[in-house]
C-alpha positions in Angstrom: 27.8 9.5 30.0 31.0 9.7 32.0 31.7 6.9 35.0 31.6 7.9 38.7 34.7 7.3 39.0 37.4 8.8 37.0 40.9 10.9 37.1 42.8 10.1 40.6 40.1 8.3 41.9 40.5 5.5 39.6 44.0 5.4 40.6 43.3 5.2 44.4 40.5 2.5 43.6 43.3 0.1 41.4 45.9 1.1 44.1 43.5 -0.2 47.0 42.2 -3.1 44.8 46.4 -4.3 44.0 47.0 -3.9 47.7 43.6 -6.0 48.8 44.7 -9.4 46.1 48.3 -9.1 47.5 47.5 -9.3 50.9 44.7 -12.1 50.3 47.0 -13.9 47.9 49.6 -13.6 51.2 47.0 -15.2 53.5 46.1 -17.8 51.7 49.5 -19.0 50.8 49.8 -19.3 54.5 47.0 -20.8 55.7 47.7 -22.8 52.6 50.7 -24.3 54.5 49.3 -24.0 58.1 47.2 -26.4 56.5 49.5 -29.2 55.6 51.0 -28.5 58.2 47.9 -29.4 60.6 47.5 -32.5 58.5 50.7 -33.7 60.2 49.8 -33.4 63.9 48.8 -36.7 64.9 48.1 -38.2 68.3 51.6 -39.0 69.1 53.5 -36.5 67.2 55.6 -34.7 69.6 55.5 -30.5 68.4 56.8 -26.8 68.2 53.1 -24.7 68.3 52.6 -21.5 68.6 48.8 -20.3 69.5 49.5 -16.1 70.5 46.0 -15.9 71.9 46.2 -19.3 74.2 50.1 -20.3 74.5 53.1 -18.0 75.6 55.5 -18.1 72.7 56.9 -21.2 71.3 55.7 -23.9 73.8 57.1 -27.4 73.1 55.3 -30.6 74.0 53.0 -34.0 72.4 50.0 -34.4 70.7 47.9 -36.7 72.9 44.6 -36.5 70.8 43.4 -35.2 67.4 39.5 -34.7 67.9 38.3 -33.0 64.6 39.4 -29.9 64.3 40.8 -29.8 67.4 44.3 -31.3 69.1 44.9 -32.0 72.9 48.1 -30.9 73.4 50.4 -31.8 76.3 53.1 -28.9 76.4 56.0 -30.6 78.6 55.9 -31.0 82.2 52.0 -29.6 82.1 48.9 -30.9 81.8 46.9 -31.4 78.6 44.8 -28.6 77.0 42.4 -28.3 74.2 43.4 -26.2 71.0 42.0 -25.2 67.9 43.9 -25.8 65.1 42.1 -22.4 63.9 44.2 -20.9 67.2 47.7 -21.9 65.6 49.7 -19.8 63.5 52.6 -21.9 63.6 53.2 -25.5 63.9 56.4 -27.7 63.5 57.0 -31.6 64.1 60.1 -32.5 66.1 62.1 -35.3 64.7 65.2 -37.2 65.9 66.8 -37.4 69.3 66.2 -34.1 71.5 68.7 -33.8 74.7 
């Protein structure tokens, strides 16, 4: 009894199935790093985020508190707001003397 599947079709179902692990493999690696990232942002920390769906761009400012999974972030010269850390998609700690 032949498969279901056979000729081109098995070659569109492998090509799809390649395509699918890369582009998992690609999000977890990133996450992956998101993720240690996040580990780092602590109350205090003063930050680069980016949040697309919350913040405008790059928005610079301090950590004032790390609830869970959560931060309250003060972006400069504005009041504090409540993120996510599933809203980031980028996040970098500032170090050394900023003028």
């Amino acid at each position: 009894m032949q498969g279901r599947y056979h000729g081109s079709n098995d070659a569109a179902r492998w090509q799809l199935l390649r395509s699918s692990i890369l582009i998992l493999g690609a999000l977890v690696v990133g996450s992956s790093a998101l993720s240690a990232q996040c580990s780092q942002l602590a109350a205090g920390a003063r930050v680069r985020l980016r949040a697309p769906s919350i913040l405008s761009g790059e928005v610079r400012g301090d950590i004032v508190a790390r609830p869970g999974d959560t931060i309250v972030f003060a972006p400069r010269g504005k009041a504090p707001i409540r993120l996510a850390l599933t809203d980031l998609t980028a996040a970098g700690l500032m170090r050394g003397a900023h003028l």
